[in-house]
C-alpha positions as protocol buffer text, in pm:
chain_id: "A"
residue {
  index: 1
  type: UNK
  ca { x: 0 y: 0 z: 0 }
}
residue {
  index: 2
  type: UNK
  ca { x: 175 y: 311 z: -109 }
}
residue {
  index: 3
  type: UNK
  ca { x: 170 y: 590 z: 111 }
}
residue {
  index: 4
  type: UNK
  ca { x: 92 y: 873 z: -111 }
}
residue {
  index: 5
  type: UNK
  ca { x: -245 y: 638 z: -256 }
}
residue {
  index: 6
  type: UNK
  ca { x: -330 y: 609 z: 99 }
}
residue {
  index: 7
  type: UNK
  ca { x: -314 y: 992 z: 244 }
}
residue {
  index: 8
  type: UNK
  ca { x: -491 y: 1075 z: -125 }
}
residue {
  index: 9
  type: UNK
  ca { x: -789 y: 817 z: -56 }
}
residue {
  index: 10
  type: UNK
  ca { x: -815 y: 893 z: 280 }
}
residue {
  index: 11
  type: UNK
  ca { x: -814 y: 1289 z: 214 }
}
residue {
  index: 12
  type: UNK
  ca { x: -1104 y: 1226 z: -50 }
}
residue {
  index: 13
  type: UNK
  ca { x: -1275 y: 1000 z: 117 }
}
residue {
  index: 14
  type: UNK
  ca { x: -1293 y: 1285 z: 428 }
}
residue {
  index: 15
  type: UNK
  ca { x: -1409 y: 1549 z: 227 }
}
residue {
  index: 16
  type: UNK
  ca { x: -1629 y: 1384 z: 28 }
}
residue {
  index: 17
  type: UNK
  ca { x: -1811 y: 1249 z: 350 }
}
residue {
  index: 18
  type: UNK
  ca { x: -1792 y: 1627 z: 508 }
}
residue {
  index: 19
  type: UNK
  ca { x: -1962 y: 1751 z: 204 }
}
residue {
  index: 20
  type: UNK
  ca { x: -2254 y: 1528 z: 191 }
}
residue {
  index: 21
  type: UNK
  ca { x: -2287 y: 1500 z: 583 }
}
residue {
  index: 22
  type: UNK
  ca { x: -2265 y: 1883 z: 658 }
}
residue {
  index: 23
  type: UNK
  ca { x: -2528 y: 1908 z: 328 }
}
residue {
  index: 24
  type: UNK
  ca { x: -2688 y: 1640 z: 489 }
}
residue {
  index: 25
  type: UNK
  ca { x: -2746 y: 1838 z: 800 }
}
residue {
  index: 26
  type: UNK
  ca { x: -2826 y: 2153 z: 644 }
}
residue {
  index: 27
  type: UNK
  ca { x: -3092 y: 1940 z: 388 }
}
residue {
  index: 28
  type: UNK
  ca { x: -3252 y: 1756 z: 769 }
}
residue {
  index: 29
  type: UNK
  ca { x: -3253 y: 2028 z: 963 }
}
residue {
  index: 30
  type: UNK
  ca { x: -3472 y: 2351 z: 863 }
}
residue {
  index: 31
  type: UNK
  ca { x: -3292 y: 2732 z: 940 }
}
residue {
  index: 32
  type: UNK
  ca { x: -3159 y: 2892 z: 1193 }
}
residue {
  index: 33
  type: UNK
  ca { x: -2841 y: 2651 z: 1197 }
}
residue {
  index: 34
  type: UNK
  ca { x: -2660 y: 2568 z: 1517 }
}
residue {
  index: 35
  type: UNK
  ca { x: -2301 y: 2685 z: 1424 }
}
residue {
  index: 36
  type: UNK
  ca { x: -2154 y: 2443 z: 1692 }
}
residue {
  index: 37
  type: UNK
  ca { x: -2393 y: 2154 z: 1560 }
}
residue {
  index: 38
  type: UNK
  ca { x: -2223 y: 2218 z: 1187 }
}
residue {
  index: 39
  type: UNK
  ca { x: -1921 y: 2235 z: 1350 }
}
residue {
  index: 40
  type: UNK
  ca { x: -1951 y: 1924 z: 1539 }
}
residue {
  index: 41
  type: UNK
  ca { x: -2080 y: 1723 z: 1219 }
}
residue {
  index: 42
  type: UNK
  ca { x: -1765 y: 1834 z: 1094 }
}
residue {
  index: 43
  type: UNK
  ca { x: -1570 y: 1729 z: 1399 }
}
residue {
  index: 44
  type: UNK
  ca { x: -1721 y: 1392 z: 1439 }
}
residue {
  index: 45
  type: UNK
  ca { x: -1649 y: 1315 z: 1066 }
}
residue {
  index: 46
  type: UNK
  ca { x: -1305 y: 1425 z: 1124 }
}
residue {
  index: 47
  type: UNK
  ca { x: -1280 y: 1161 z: 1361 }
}
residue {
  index: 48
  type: UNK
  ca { x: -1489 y: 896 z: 1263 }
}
residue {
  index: 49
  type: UNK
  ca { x: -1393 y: 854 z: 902 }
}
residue {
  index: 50
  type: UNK
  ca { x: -1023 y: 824 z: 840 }
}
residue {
  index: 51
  type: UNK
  ca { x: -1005 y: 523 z: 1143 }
}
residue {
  index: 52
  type: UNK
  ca { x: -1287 y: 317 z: 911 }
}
residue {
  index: 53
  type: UNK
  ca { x: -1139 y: 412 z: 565 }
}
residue {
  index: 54
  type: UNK
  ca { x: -777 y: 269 z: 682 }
}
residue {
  index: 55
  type: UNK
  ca { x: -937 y: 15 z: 872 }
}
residue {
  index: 56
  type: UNK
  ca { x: -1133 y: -68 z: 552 }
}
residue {
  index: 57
  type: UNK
  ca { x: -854 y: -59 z: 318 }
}
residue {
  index: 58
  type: UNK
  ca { x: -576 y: -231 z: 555 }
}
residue {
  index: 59
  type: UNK
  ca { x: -859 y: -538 z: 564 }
}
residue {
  index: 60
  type: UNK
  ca { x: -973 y: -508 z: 212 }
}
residue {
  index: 61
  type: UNK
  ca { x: -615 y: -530 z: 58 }
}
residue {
  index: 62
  type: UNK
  ca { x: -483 y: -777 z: 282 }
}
residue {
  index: 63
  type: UNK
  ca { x: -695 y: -1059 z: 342 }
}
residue {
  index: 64
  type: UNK
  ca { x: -972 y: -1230 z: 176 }
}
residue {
  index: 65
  type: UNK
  ca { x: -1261 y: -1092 z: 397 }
}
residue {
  index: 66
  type: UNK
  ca { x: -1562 y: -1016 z: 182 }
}
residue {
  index: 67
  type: UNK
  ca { x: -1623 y: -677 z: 174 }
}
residue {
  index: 68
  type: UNK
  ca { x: -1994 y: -643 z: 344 }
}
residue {
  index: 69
  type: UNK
  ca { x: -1835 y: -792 z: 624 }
}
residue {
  index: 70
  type: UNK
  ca { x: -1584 y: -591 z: 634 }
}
residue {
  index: 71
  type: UNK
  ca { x: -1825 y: -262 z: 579 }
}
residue {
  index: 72
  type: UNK
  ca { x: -2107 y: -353 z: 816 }
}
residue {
  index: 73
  type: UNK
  ca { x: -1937 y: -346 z: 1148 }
}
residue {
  index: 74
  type: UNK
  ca { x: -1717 y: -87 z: 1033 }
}
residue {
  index: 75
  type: UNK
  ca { x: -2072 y: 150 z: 1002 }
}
residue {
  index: 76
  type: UNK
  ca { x: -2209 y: 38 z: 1239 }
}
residue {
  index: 77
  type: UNK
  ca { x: -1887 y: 173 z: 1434 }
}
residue {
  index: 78
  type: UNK
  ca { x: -1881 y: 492 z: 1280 }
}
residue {
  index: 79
  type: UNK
  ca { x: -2296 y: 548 z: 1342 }
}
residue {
  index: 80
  type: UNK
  ca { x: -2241 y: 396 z: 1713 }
}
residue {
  index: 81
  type: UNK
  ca { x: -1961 y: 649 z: 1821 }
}
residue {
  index: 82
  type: UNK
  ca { x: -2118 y: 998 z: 1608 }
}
residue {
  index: 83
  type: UNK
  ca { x: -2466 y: 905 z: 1770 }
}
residue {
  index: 84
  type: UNK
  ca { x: -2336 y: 913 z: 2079 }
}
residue {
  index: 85
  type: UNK
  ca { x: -2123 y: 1207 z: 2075 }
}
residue {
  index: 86
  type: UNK
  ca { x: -2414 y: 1341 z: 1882 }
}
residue {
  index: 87
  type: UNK
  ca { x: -2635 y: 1246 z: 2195 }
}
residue {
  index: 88
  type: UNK
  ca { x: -2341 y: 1446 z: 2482 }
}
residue {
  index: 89
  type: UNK
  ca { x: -2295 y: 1782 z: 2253 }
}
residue {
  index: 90
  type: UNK
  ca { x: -2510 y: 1845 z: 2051 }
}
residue {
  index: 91
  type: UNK
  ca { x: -2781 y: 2123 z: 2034 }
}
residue {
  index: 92
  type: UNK
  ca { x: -3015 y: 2074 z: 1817 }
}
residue {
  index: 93
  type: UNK
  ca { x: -2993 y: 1705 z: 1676 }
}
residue {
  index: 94
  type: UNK
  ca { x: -3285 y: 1577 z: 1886 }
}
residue {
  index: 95
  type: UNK
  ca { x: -3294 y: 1181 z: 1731 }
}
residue {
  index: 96
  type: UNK
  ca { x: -2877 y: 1139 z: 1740 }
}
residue {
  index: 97
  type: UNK
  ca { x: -2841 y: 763 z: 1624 }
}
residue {
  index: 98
  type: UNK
  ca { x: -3136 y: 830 z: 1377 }
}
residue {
  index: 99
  type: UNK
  ca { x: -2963 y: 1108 z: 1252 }
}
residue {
  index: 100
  type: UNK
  ca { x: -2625 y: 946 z: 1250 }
}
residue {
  index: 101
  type: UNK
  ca { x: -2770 y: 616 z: 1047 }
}
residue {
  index: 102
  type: UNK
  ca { x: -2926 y: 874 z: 802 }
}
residue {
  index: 103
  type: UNK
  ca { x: -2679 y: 1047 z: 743 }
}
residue {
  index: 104
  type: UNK
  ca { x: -2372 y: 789 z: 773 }
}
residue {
  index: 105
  type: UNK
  ca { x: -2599 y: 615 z: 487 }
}
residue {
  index: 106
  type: UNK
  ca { x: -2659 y: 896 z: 312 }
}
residue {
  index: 107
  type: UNK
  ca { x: -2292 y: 940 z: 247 }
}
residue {
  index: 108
  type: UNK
  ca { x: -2221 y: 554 z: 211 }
}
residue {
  index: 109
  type: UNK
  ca { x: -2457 y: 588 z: -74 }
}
residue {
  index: 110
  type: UNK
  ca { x: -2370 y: 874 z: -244 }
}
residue {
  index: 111
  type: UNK
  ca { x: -1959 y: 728 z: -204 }
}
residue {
  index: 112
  type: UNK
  ca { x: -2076 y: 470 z: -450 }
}
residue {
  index: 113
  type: UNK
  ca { x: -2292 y: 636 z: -714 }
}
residue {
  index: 114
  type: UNK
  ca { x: -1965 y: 869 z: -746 }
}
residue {
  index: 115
  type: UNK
  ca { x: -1722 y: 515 z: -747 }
}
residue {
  index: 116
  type: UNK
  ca { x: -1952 y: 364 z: -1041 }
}
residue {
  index: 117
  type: UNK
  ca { x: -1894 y: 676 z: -1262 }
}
residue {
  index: 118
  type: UNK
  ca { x: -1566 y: 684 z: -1206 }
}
């Protein structure tokens, strides 16, 4: 696994999943916007994501795991620990795991539409 692959996927794969998560927020929740809610979307991503995406790859490329069950508890990870920290901080994001599974699903989604065009 070359390094320079590596920072590149996981630096797309972040800001692809900040872009349709923040949107995500902005689409399921109406105006005035919490500033510190957008900002802790942004935060949680920031944590959340690169740990499964190197997790992911390190698995995918080096055994012969099939992928869904490599992906599933990986998610369910990632929408575990942002609905929680969604539940301790934030303001306005009244259903956290709901919001986290939308949302974490949402982006999983829209990761492969954009992986089948290109």
């Amino acid at each position: 696994m070359d390094i320079n692959n590596l920072l590149a996927a996981l630096g797309l794969s972040l800001g692809l999943t900040l872009f349709f998560e923040v949107g995500f927020f902005f689409i399921f929740f109406s105006a005035p916007w919490n500033k510190k809610d957008i900002l802790l979307v942004i935060l949680v991503n920031t944590l959340t994501n690169p740990a499964v995406v190197l997790i992911y790859r390190m698995l995918y490329f080096n055994t012969n795991i099939n992928t869904v069950m490599i992906v599933l508890p990986l998610e369910a990870f990632a929408i575990f620990t942002e609905g929680f920290i969604y539940k301790k901080k934030s303001y306005c994001i009244k259903r956290p795991f709901l919001f986290s599974l939308m949302a974490n699903t949402f982006s999983y989604i829209m990761g492969l539409m954009i992986q089948r065009i290109f």
